[in-house]
C-alpha positions as a printed NumPy array, in Angstrom:
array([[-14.093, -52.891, 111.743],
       [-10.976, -51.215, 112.344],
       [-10.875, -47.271, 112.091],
       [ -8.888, -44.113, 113.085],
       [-10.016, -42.323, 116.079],
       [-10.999, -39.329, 113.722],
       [-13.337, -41.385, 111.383],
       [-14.735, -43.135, 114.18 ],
       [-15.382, -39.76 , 116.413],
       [-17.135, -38.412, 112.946],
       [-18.788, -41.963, 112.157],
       [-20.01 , -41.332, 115.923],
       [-21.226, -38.104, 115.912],
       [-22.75 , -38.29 , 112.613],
       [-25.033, -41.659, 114.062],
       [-26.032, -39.254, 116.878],
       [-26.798, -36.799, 114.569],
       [-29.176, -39.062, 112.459],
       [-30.519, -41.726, 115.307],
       [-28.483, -44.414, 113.797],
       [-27.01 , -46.982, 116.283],
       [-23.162, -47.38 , 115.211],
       [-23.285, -51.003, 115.933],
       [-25.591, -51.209, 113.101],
       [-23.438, -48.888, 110.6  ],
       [-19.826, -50.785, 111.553],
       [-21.773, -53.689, 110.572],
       [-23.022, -52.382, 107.47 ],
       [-19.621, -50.864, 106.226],
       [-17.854, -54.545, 107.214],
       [-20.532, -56.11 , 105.42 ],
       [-19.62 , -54.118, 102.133],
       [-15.93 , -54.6  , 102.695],
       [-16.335, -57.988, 102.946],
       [-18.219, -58.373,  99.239],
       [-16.527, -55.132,  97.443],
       [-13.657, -56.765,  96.047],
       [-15.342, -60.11 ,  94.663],
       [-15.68 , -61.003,  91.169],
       [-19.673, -61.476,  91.461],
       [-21.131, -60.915,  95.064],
       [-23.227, -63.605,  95.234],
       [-25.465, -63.124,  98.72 ],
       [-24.608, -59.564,  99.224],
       [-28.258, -58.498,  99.751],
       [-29.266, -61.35 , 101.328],
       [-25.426, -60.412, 103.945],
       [-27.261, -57.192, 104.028]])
């Protein structure tokens, strides 16, 4: 997932903050993108 240095420094530091790998949350947010503009999102909790 592509972001701006800034919003990845904060996505960063907020993981840290929380003990939340940012491998895991870049996949999560991707995930979303992927199904957020479909008509029905068929799978998206099973993608999640």
């Amino acid at each position: 997932m592509t972001l701006a240095d800034d919003d990845r420094q904060l996505l960063r530091a907020l993981c840290e903050q929380h003990d939340v790998r940012l491998d895991k949350v870049l996949k999560l947010l991707e995930t979303v993108r992927d199904y957020e503009l479909m008509d029905r999102p068929t799978g998206f909790y099973d993608a999640l």
